[in-house]
C-alpha positions in Angstrom: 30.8 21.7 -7.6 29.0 24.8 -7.0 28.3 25.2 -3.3 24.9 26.0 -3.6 23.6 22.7 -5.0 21.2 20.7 -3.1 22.4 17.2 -2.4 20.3 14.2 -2.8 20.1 10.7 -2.1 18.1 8.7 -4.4 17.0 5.1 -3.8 18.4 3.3 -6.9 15.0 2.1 -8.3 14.0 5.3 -9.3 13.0 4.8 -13.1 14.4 7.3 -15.6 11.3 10.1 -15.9 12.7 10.9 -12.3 16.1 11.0 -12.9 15.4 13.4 -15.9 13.8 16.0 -13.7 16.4 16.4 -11.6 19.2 16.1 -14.5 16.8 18.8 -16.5 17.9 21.7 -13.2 21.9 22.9 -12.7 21.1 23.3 -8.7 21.1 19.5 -8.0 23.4 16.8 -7.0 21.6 13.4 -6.7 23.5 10.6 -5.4 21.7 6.8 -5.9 21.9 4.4 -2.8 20.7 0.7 -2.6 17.3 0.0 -1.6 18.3 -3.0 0.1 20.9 -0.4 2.5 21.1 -1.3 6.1 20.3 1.5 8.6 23.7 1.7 10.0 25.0 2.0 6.5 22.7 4.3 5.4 23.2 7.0 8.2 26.7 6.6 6.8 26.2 7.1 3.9 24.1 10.4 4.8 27.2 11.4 7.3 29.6 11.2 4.2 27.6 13.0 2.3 26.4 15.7 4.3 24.7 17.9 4.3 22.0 16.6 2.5 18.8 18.3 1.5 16.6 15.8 0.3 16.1 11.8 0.3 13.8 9.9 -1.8 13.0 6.3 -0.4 12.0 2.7 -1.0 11.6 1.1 1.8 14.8 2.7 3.8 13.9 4.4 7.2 14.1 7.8 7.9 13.7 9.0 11.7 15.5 10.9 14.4 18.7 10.0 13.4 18.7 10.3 10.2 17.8 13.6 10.2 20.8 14.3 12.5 23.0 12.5 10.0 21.8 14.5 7.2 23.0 17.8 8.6 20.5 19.5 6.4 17.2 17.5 5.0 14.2 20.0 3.6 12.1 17.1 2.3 11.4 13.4 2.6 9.6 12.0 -0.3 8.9 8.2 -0.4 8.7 6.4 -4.3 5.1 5.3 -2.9 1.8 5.9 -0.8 3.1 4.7 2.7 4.7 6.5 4.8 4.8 4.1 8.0 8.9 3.6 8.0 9.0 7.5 8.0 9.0 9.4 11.5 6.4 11.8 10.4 6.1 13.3 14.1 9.9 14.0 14.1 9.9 15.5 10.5 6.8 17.6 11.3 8.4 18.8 14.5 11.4 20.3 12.5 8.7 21.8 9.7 10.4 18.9 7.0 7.2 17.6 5.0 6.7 14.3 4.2 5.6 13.8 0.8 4.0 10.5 -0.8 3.1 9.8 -4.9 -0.4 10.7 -4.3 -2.7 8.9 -7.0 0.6 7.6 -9.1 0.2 3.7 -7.7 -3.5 3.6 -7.2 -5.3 2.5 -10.2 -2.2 -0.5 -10.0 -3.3 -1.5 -6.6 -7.5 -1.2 -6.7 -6.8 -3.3 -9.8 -4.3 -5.9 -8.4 -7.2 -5.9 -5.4 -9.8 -6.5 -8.3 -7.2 -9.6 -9.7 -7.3 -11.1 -5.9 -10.9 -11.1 -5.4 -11.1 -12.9 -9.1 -8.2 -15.3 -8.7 -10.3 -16.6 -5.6 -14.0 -16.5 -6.9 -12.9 -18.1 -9.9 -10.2 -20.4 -7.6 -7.7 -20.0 -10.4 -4.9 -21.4 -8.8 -6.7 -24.5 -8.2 -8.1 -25.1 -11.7 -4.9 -24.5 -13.3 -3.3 -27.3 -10.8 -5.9 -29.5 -12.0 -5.5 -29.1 -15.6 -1.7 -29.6 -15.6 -1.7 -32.5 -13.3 -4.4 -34.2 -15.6 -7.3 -34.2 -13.0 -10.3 -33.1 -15.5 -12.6 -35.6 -14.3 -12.1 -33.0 -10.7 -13.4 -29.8 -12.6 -17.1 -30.3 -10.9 -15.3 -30.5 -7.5 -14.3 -27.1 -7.6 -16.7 -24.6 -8.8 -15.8 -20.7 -9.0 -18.2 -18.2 -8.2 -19.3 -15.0 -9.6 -18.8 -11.3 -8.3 -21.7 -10.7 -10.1 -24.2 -9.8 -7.6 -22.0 -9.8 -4.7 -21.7 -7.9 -1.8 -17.9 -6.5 -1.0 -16.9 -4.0 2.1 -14.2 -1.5 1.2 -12.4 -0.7 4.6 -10.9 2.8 3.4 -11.9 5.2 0.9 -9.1 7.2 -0.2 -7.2 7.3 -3.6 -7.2 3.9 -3.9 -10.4 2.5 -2.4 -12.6 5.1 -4.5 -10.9 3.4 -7.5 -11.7 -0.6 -6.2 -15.2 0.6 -5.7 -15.4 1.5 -9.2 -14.0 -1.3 -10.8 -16.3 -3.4 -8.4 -19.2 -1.6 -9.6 -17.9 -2.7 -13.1 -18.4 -6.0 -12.3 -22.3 -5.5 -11.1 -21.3 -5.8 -7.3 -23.1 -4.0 -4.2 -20.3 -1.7 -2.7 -20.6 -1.0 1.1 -17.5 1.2 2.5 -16.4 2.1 5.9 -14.6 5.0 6.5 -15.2 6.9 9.3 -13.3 9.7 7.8 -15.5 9.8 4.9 -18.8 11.1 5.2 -21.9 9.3 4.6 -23.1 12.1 1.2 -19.4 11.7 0.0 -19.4 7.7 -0.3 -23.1 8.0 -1.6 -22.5 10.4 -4.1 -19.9 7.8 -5.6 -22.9 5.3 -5.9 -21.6 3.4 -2.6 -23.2 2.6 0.4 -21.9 4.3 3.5 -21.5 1.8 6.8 -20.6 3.7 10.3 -20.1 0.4 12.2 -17.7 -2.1 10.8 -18.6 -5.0 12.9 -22.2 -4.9 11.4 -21.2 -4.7 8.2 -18.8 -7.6 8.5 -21.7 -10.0 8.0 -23.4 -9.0 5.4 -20.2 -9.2 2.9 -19.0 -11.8 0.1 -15.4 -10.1 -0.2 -14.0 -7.0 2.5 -10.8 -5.5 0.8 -8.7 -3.5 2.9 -7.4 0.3 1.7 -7.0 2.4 4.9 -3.1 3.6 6.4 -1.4 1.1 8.8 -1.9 3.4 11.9 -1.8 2.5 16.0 -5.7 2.8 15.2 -5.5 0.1 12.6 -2.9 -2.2 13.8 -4.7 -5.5 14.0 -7.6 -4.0 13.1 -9.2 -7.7 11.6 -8.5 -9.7 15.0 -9.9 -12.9 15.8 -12.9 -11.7 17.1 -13.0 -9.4 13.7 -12.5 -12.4 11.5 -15.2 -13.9 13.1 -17.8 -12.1 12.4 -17.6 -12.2 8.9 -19.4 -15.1 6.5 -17.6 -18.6 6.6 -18.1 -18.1 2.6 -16.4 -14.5 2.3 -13.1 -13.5 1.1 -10.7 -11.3 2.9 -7.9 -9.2 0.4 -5.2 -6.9 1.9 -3.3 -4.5 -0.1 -3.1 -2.0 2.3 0.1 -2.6 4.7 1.2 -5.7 6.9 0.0 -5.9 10.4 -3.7 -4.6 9.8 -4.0 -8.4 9.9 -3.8 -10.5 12.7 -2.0 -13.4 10.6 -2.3 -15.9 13.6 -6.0 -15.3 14.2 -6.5 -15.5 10.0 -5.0 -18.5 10.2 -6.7 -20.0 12.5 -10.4 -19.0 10.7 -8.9 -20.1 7.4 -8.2 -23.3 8.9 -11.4 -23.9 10.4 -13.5 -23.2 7.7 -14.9 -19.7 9.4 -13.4 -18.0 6.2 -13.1 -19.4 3.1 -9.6 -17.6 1.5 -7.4 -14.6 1.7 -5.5 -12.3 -0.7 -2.4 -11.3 0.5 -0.4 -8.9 -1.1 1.3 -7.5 2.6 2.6 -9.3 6.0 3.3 -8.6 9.8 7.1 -9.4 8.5 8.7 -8.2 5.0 10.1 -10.4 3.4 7.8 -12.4 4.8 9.6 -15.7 5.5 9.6 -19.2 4.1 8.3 -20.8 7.1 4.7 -18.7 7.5 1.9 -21.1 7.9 -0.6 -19.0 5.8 1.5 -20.3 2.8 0.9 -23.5 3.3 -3.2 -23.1 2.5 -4.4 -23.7 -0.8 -7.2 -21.2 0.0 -4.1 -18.5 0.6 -3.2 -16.6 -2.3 0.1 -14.0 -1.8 2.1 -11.3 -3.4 5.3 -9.8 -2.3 3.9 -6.2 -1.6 3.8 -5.3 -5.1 0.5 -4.6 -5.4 1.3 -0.9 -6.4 4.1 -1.7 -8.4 3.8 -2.0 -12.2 6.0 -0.6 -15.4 3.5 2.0 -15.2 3.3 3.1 -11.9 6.8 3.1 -11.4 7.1 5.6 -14.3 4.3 7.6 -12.6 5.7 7.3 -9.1 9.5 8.2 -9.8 8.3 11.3 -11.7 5.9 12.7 -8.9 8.8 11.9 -6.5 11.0 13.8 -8.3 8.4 16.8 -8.8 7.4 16.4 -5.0 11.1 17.2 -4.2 12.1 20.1 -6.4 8.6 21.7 -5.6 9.9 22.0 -2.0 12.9 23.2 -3.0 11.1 26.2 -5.4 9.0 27.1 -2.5 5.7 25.6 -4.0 5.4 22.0 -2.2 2.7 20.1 -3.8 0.4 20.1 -0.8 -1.8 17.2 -2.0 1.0 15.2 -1.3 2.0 16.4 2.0 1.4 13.8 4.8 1.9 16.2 7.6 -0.2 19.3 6.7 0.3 20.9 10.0 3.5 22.2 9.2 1.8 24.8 6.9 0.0 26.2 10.0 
Protein backbone atom coordinates (compact mmCIF):
# COMPACT_ATOMS: atom_id res chain seq x y z
CA UNK A 1 0.00 0.00 0.00
CA UNK A 2 1.30 3.20 -1.10
CA UNK A 3 2.44 5.23 1.88
CA UNK A 4 0.89 8.21 0.98
CA UNK A 5 -2.80 7.05 1.15
CA UNK A 6 -5.05 8.55 3.59
CA UNK A 7 -6.62 6.11 5.99
CA UNK A 8 -10.15 6.06 6.87
CA UNK A 9 -12.61 4.72 9.10
CA UNK A 10 -16.05 4.38 7.82
CA UNK A 11 -19.07 3.66 9.97
CA UNK A 12 -20.58 0.51 8.22
CA UNK A 13 -23.97 2.12 7.23
CA UNK A 14 -22.60 4.17 4.80
CA UNK A 15 -24.81 3.35 1.58
CA UNK A 16 -22.99 2.67 -1.60
CA UNK A 17 -22.95 6.42 -3.49
CA UNK A 18 -20.36 7.03 -0.60
CA UNK A 19 -18.43 4.14 -0.89
CA UNK A 20 -18.10 4.96 -4.68
CA UNK A 21 -16.42 8.28 -4.12
CA UNK A 22 -13.90 7.21 -2.28
CA UNK A 23 -13.29 3.81 -4.39
CA UNK A 24 -13.50 6.36 -7.68
CA UNK A 25 -9.73 8.18 -6.02
CA UNK A 26 -6.22 5.80 -5.79
CA UNK A 27 -5.11 8.04 -2.55
CA UNK A 28 -7.61 6.32 -0.13
CA UNK A 29 -7.77 3.47 2.18
CA UNK A 30 -11.23 3.31 3.91
CA UNK A 31 -11.74 0.81 6.56
CA UNK A 32 -15.69 0.06 7.73
CA UNK A 33 -16.31 -0.19 11.62
CA UNK A 34 -19.67 -1.11 13.39
CA UNK A 35 -21.91 1.59 14.39
CA UNK A 36 -22.84 -0.21 17.30
CA UNK A 37 -18.54 -0.05 18.45
CA UNK A 38 -17.99 0.58 22.04
CA UNK A 39 -15.63 3.55 22.89
CA UNK A 40 -12.91 1.49 24.23
CA UNK A 41 -13.10 -0.67 21.15
CA UNK A 42 -13.17 1.93 18.95
CA UNK A 43 -10.02 3.96 20.17
CA UNK A 44 -8.63 0.52 19.43
CA UNK A 45 -9.54 0.15 16.54
CA UNK A 46 -8.15 3.75 15.65
CA UNK A 47 -4.68 2.75 17.56
CA UNK A 48 -4.42 -0.32 15.20
CA UNK A 49 -4.92 1.49 12.55
CA UNK A 50 -3.03 4.50 12.92
CA UNK A 51 -2.51 6.95 11.67
CA UNK A 52 -5.71 7.81 10.55
CA UNK A 53 -6.81 10.82 8.55
CA UNK A 54 -10.29 10.84 8.50
CA UNK A 55 -13.48 9.20 10.36
CA UNK A 56 -16.97 9.28 9.18
CA UNK A 57 -19.58 8.58 12.01
CA UNK A 58 -23.01 7.33 13.15
CA UNK A 59 -23.46 7.79 16.37
CA UNK A 60 -19.72 6.76 17.63
CA UNK A 61 -17.96 9.57 19.73
CA UNK A 62 -15.09 11.36 18.71
CA UNK A 63 -13.27 13.63 21.50
CA UNK A 64 -9.90 14.16 23.08
CA UNK A 65 -8.93 10.77 22.97
CA UNK A 66 -9.78 9.87 19.92
CA UNK A 67 -7.94 12.21 18.34
CA UNK A 68 -4.84 11.00 20.24
CA UNK A 69 -5.63 7.54 19.10
CA UNK A 70 -5.81 8.54 15.57
CA UNK A 71 -2.23 9.82 15.41
CA UNK A 72 -3.27 11.87 12.43
CA UNK A 73 -7.17 12.90 11.85
CA UNK A 74 -7.67 16.04 9.20
CA UNK A 75 -11.53 15.79 9.31
CA UNK A 76 -14.51 14.56 11.20
CA UNK A 77 -17.54 14.22 9.22
CA UNK A 78 -20.76 12.76 10.85
CA UNK A 79 -23.41 10.68 8.23
CA UNK A 80 -25.99 13.42 9.67
CA UNK A 81 -26.89 17.04 11.01
CA UNK A 82 -25.77 16.65 14.71
CA UNK A 83 -22.83 16.99 15.91
CA UNK A 84 -23.48 16.86 19.80
CA UNK A 85 -21.29 13.36 20.32
CA UNK A 86 -18.42 15.26 18.59
CA UNK A 87 -15.92 17.49 20.76
CA UNK A 88 -16.20 20.34 18.38
CA UNK A 89 -14.07 22.68 20.97
CA UNK A 90 -11.21 20.05 20.91
CA UNK A 91 -11.27 19.54 17.08
CA UNK A 92 -11.45 23.26 16.48
CA UNK A 93 -8.55 23.75 18.90
CA UNK A 94 -6.36 21.51 16.65
CA UNK A 95 -7.78 23.39 13.24
CA UNK A 96 -9.71 19.66 12.46
CA UNK A 97 -13.26 20.86 11.03
CA UNK A 98 -16.25 19.22 11.85
CA UNK A 99 -18.37 18.62 8.99
CA UNK A 100 -22.20 17.65 9.01
CA UNK A 101 -24.64 16.58 5.64
CA UNK A 102 -25.93 20.02 5.46
CA UNK A 103 -29.52 19.95 3.70
CA UNK A 104 -29.14 15.90 2.77
CA UNK A 105 -31.67 14.74 5.86
CA UNK A 106 -33.85 17.79 5.96
CA UNK A 107 -36.77 17.59 3.77
CA UNK A 108 -36.98 13.70 5.57
CA UNK A 109 -37.24 15.21 8.90
CA UNK A 110 -39.64 18.60 8.37
CA UNK A 111 -41.76 15.89 6.68
CA UNK A 112 -41.57 13.16 9.31
CA UNK A 113 -42.45 16.42 11.73
CA UNK A 114 -45.33 17.21 9.28
CA UNK A 115 -46.44 13.05 9.66
CA UNK A 116 -46.35 13.65 13.78
CA UNK A 117 -48.44 16.69 13.84
CA UNK A 118 -51.02 14.62 11.49
CA UNK A 119 -50.88 11.27 13.16
CA UNK A 120 -51.99 13.35 16.36
CA UNK A 121 -54.66 15.80 14.90
CA UNK A 122 -56.10 13.14 13.08
CA UNK A 123 -55.41 10.64 16.40
CA UNK A 124 -54.45 7.84 13.94
CA UNK A 125 -53.24 5.53 16.22
CA UNK A 126 -56.35 5.62 18.10
CA UNK A 127 -58.85 5.16 15.21
CA UNK A 128 -56.90 2.40 13.75
CA UNK A 129 -57.14 0.50 17.44
CA UNK A 130 -60.79 1.05 17.15
CA UNK A 131 -61.38 -0.28 13.81
CA UNK A 132 -59.37 -3.51 14.40
CA UNK A 133 -60.75 -4.22 17.81
CA UNK A 134 -64.30 -3.81 16.33
CA UNK A 135 -65.25 -0.65 18.33
CA UNK A 136 -67.14 1.48 15.45
CA UNK A 137 -69.96 2.34 17.44
CA UNK A 138 -66.59 4.61 19.47
CA UNK A 139 -65.76 6.54 16.13
CA UNK A 140 -67.81 9.80 17.54
CA UNK A 141 -65.70 9.49 20.76
CA UNK A 142 -62.67 10.45 19.20
CA UNK A 143 -62.77 13.11 16.83
CA UNK A 144 -59.51 14.35 14.79
CA UNK A 145 -58.86 17.82 14.18
CA UNK A 146 -57.76 19.84 11.34
CA UNK A 147 -54.37 21.78 10.73
CA UNK A 148 -56.27 23.76 8.60
CA UNK A 149 -56.39 27.05 10.19
CA UNK A 150 -54.10 26.32 12.94
CA UNK A 151 -51.59 28.07 14.66
CA UNK A 152 -47.97 26.06 14.96
CA UNK A 153 -44.52 27.64 16.61
CA UNK A 154 -41.36 26.55 14.86
CA UNK A 155 -38.56 26.71 17.60
CA UNK A 156 -35.50 26.86 15.01
CA UNK A 157 -35.26 28.04 11.61
CA UNK A 158 -32.50 26.49 9.99
CA UNK A 159 -32.32 23.88 7.08
CA UNK A 160 -34.90 21.97 8.45
CA UNK A 161 -37.35 24.29 10.18
CA UNK A 162 -37.47 26.62 6.89
CA UNK A 163 -38.66 23.42 5.23
CA UNK A 164 -41.63 22.38 8.19
CA UNK A 165 -42.72 25.94 7.80
CA UNK A 166 -43.32 25.33 4.25
CA UNK A 167 -45.06 22.25 4.29
CA UNK A 168 -47.19 23.84 7.20
CA UNK A 169 -48.05 26.59 5.04
CA UNK A 170 -49.17 23.76 2.58
CA UNK A 171 -51.58 22.76 4.83
CA UNK A 172 -53.26 26.44 5.28
CA UNK A 173 -51.62 26.95 8.85
CA UNK A 174 -50.40 30.30 10.63
CA UNK A 175 -46.51 29.88 11.05
CA UNK A 176 -44.95 31.73 13.98
CA UNK A 177 -41.09 30.93 14.47
CA UNK A 178 -38.61 31.70 17.14
CA UNK A 179 -35.26 31.98 16.47
CA UNK A 180 -33.28 34.37 17.91
CA UNK A 181 -30.62 33.83 15.49
CA UNK A 182 -32.78 34.60 12.70
CA UNK A 183 -33.80 37.97 12.07
CA UNK A 184 -37.22 39.28 12.10
CA UNK A 185 -37.05 40.40 7.75
CA UNK A 186 -35.43 36.91 7.22
CA UNK A 187 -38.43 34.82 8.81
CA UNK A 188 -40.92 37.32 7.24
CA UNK A 189 -39.65 37.22 3.93
CA UNK A 190 -40.44 33.37 4.04
CA UNK A 191 -44.12 34.37 4.72
CA UNK A 192 -43.66 33.47 8.64
CA UNK A 193 -44.26 35.41 11.52
CA UNK A 194 -41.19 36.31 13.49
CA UNK A 195 -41.64 35.83 17.67
CA UNK A 196 -38.56 37.38 19.90
CA UNK A 197 -40.07 35.97 23.20
CA UNK A 198 -40.82 32.32 23.30
CA UNK A 199 -42.71 32.28 26.46
CA UNK A 200 -45.40 34.61 24.79
CA UNK A 201 -45.67 32.86 21.94
CA UNK A 202 -46.18 29.54 23.73
CA UNK A 203 -49.88 30.41 24.25
CA UNK A 204 -51.06 31.32 21.33
CA UNK A 205 -50.04 27.81 19.54
CA UNK A 206 -52.06 24.60 18.41
CA UNK A 207 -48.75 22.54 17.59
CA UNK A 208 -44.78 23.99 18.58
CA UNK A 209 -42.31 21.68 16.72
CA UNK A 210 -38.87 21.73 17.76
CA UNK A 211 -35.74 22.30 15.00
CA UNK A 212 -32.95 24.13 16.92
CA UNK A 213 -29.13 22.19 17.94
CA UNK A 214 -29.19 20.42 21.40
CA UNK A 215 -26.81 23.06 22.99
CA UNK A 216 -26.06 24.02 27.02
CA UNK A 217 -28.47 26.88 25.86
CA UNK A 218 -31.16 24.52 24.89
CA UNK A 219 -30.86 21.68 27.23
CA UNK A 220 -34.25 21.50 28.83
CA UNK A 221 -35.22 24.21 27.07
CA UNK A 222 -39.35 22.99 27.31
CA UNK A 223 -39.26 22.57 31.35
CA UNK A 224 -42.13 22.39 33.43
CA UNK A 225 -42.68 25.86 33.76
CA UNK A 226 -42.20 25.94 29.70
CA UNK A 227 -44.77 23.22 29.17
CA UNK A 228 -47.04 25.08 31.13
CA UNK A 229 -47.55 27.75 29.43
CA UNK A 230 -48.64 26.33 26.39
CA UNK A 231 -52.60 25.44 25.55
CA UNK A 232 -53.98 22.28 27.44
CA UNK A 233 -55.26 21.52 23.62
CA UNK A 234 -51.69 21.90 21.80
CA UNK A 235 -49.36 19.44 20.49
CA UNK A 236 -45.71 19.35 21.32
CA UNK A 237 -43.34 17.34 18.32
CA UNK A 238 -39.52 16.89 18.77
CA UNK A 239 -37.26 15.94 16.02
CA UNK A 240 -34.55 17.91 17.02
CA UNK A 241 -32.24 15.93 19.65
CA UNK A 242 -33.12 14.25 23.17
CA UNK A 243 -32.81 16.34 26.21
CA UNK A 244 -34.31 19.72 24.79
CA UNK A 245 -37.18 17.98 26.58
CA UNK A 246 -37.73 17.77 30.09
CA UNK A 247 -39.36 14.07 29.74
CA UNK A 248 -40.37 14.13 33.51
CA UNK A 249 -41.95 17.55 33.48
CA UNK A 250 -43.83 16.35 29.87
CA UNK A 251 -44.96 13.76 31.56
CA UNK A 252 -46.39 15.10 34.17
CA UNK A 253 -48.46 17.85 31.78
CA UNK A 254 -49.43 14.98 29.55
CA UNK A 255 -50.82 13.36 32.43
CA UNK A 256 -52.75 16.00 33.74
CA UNK A 257 -54.38 17.15 30.85
CA UNK A 258 -52.16 20.58 30.55
CA UNK A 259 -51.11 19.10 27.11
CA UNK A 260 -52.89 17.11 25.04
CA UNK A 261 -50.01 14.71 23.18
CA UNK A 262 -46.48 14.61 22.08
CA UNK A 263 -44.37 13.44 19.01
CA UNK A 264 -41.45 11.99 19.89
CA UNK A 265 -38.95 11.13 17.51
CA UNK A 266 -35.67 11.78 20.23
CA UNK A 267 -35.09 10.94 24.20
CA UNK A 268 -32.96 12.14 27.26
CA UNK A 269 -31.56 8.27 26.73
CA UNK A 270 -30.85 6.41 23.31
CA UNK A 271 -32.11 3.69 23.05
CA UNK A 272 -34.47 4.88 25.02
CA UNK A 273 -35.56 2.05 27.37
CA UNK A 274 -38.56 -0.25 27.77
CA UNK A 275 -39.48 1.01 30.99
CA UNK A 276 -40.10 5.04 30.08
CA UNK A 277 -43.37 6.18 31.28
CA UNK A 278 -44.10 8.46 28.29
CA UNK A 279 -44.68 5.09 26.48
CA UNK A 280 -47.17 4.10 28.31
CA UNK A 281 -49.70 7.30 27.14
CA UNK A 282 -51.99 6.77 24.36
CA UNK A 283 -51.61 10.50 23.70
CA UNK A 284 -47.58 9.62 23.25
CA UNK A 285 -46.59 8.87 19.79
CA UNK A 286 -42.55 7.78 19.33
CA UNK A 287 -39.91 7.12 16.78
CA UNK A 288 -36.51 5.74 17.30
CA UNK A 289 -34.62 8.92 16.15
CA UNK A 290 -35.12 8.18 12.66
CA UNK A 291 -36.75 11.04 11.76
CA UNK A 292 -33.89 11.95 9.23
CA UNK A 293 -33.41 8.74 8.08
CA UNK A 294 -35.09 7.39 4.83
CA UNK A 295 -33.77 5.30 1.60
CA UNK A 296 -33.38 8.71 0.29
CA UNK A 297 -31.63 10.59 2.62
CA UNK A 298 -29.29 7.98 3.44
CA UNK A 299 -28.27 8.05 -0.36
CA UNK A 300 -28.01 11.85 0.06
CA UNK A 301 -26.17 11.79 3.32
CA UNK A 302 -23.46 9.06 2.56
CA UNK A 303 -22.61 10.88 -0.57
CA UNK A 304 -22.12 14.51 0.98
CA UNK A 305 -20.12 12.60 3.73
CA UNK A 306 -18.00 11.21 1.43
CA UNK A 307 -17.63 14.60 -0.65
CA UNK A 308 -17.33 16.55 2.83
CA UNK A 309 -14.16 14.33 3.41
CA UNK A 310 -12.20 14.26 0.27
CA UNK A 311 -12.92 18.10 -0.06
CA UNK A 312 -10.79 18.49 3.00
CA UNK A 313 -8.38 16.43 1.81
CA UNK A 314 -8.12 18.55 -1.88
CA UNK A 315 -7.80 21.66 0.10
CA UNK A 316 -11.39 22.91 -0.80
CA UNK A 317 -13.54 21.92 2.44
CA UNK A 318 -17.08 22.52 1.76
CA UNK A 319 -17.53 25.46 4.17
CA UNK A 320 -21.39 25.23 4.30
CA UNK A 321 -20.91 22.22 6.07
CA UNK A 322 -18.28 23.19 8.55
CA UNK A 323 -19.64 23.34 12.12
CA UNK A 324 -16.68 25.18 13.49
CA UNK A 325 -16.03 28.02 11.05
CA UNK A 326 -13.50 29.64 13.27
CA UNK A 327 -10.84 27.52 12.27
CA UNK A 328 -10.79 29.35 8.82
CA UNK A 329 -9.91 32.60 10.72
Amino acid sequence: MATNKKKLLIVETMPQDGWAVFEARGDIDAVRFSNAISAADFNALLRAQAPVHGVALGATAFGKTELESSGGIEVVARMGVGFDAVDVAAMTAHRIPVMTTGVANSPSVAEAALFMMLTLAKRAAELDTMVKAGQWGKRLGAIPYDLYGKTVLIVGFGRIGTRTARRCQAMEMQVLVYDPLKSAAEIEVAGCTAVSDLDAALPGADFVTLHCPKTPQTVRMFDAARLQRMKPSAYLINTARGGIVDEAALHAALTSGALAGAGLDVFEKEPAPGDNPLFRLDNVITAPHLAGVTSEALDRMGLQTARNIVSVFDGTPVRENVVNHEIFG
